[in-house]
N, C-alpha and C positions, 0 to 999 in steps of 0.2 A: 919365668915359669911361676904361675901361681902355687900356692900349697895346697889347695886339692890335688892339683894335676903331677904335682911330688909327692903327695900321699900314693896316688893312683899308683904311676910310677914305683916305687920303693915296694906297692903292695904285690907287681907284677914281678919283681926280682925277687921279694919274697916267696912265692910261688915256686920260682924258676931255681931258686939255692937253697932250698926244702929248709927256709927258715921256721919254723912252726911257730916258736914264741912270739918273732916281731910282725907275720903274718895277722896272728889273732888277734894282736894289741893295734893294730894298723887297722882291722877291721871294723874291733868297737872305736876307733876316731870315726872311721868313713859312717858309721853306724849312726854314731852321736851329732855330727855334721849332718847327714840326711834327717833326722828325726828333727832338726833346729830349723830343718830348710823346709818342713812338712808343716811342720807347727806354724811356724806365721809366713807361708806361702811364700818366703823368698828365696833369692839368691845370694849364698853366703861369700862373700866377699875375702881378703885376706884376714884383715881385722876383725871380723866375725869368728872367722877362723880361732884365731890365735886364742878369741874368750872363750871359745868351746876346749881350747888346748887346755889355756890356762886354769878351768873350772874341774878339767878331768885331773890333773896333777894336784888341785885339791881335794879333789875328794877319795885321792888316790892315801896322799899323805895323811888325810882325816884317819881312813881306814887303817893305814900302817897304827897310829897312835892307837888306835880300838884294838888291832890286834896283839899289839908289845902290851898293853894294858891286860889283854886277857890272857897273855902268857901262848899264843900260837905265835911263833917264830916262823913258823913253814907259811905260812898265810902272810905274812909281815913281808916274808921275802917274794913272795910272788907280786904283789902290791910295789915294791921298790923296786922289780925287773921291771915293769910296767912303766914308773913314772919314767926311766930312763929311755925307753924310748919313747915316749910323748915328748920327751924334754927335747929330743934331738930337732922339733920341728917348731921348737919356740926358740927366737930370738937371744944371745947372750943377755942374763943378767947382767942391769945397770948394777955401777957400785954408788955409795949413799950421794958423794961429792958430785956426783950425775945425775942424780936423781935432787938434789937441793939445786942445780945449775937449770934444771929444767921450770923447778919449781918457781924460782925468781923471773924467769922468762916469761911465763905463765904472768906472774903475777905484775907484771911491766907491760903485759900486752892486756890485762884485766882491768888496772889499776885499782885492784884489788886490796883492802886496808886493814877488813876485819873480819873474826870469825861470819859476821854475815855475808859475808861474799863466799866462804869456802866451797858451798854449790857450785856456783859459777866457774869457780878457781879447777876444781875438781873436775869439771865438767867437761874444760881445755885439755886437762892433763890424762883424763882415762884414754881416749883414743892416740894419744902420743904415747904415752908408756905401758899398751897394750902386750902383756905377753913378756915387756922388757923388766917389771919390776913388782912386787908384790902391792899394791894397792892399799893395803892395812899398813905398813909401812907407808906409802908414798904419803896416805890420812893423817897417821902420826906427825909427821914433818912440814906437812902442810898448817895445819893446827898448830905447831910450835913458831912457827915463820909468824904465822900470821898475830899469833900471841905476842910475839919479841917482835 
C-alpha cells in the first residue's frame, strides 16, 4: 500500500472514531502532498512523499524551538502533538553505525575520495536515507569519512 493511500485510509477512520486532532494533522500532510503535486504537475511517489513528511516535522520542530523561546508552552505543545503523528508515517530512525554503513557503501559504489565528490556522494545517499535519517547529520558524517 502506498502512503498516500495510508494517509487516505487512517484519514477515513479518523473520520469514523471522531479523532479531531489526528484528522486535522492528516489533512494538512494530504494538503501539503497536493499543493507539492500542483506546483510541479506531478505525481508524488513514496519518496516524495516521505520529503514532504520529513520537511513538515522540521518546520514543525523549528516552530516548537520559536515557541519554548518565546515562552508559549501551549503553542509548543500543539506543534509536538502534531510532529507525533507525521512521525508515525515516516520510516524508523536509522542509528549513526547505520547511517556510517550506508555511507561507506555509497562511497564503494562512488569511489568517492574527497570532499569534491561529496555532491555526488550526497546525491546517492538522499534518496536511500529519505525519511530514515536527518540529512544535516548524514552531511556531518559524510564530511568527516571523507576528511579521515
Amino acid at each position: 500500500m502506498s502512503l498516500k493511500q495510508r494517509l487516505t485510509d487512517d484519514m477515513k477512520a479518523a473520520m469514523k472514531g471522531g479523532d479531531k486532532h489526528g484528522l486535522g494533522v492528516i489533512r494538512l500532510i494530504n494538503a501539503a502532498i497536493k499543493q507539492k503535486e500542483v506546483d510541479e504537475r506531478i505525481e508524488l511517489d513514496d519518496a516524495a512523499v516521505l520529503a514532504v513528511l520529513d520537511r513538515m516535522v522540521k518546520q514543525r520542530k523549528d516552530s516548537v524551538t520559536q515557541y519554548e523561546g518565546a515562552g508559549r508552552e501551549d503553542l509548543a505543545a500543539i506543534e509536538r502533538a502534531e510532529i507525533v503523528v507525521i512521525e508515525r508515517y515516516l520510516p524508523a530512525k536509522l542509528d549513526e553505525a547505520a547511517i556510517l554503513a550506508a555511507i561507506d557503501a555509497a562511497i564503494a559504489q562512488t569511489d568517492a575520495s574527497g570532499a569534491a565528490d561529496m555532491g555526488k556522494l550526497m546525491g546517492v545517499l538522499k534518496p536511500q536515507l529519505a525519511g530514515q535519517a536527518d540529512m544535516g547529520q548524514v552531511s556531518a558524517l559524510v564530511k568527516k569519512r571523507l576528511a579521515g
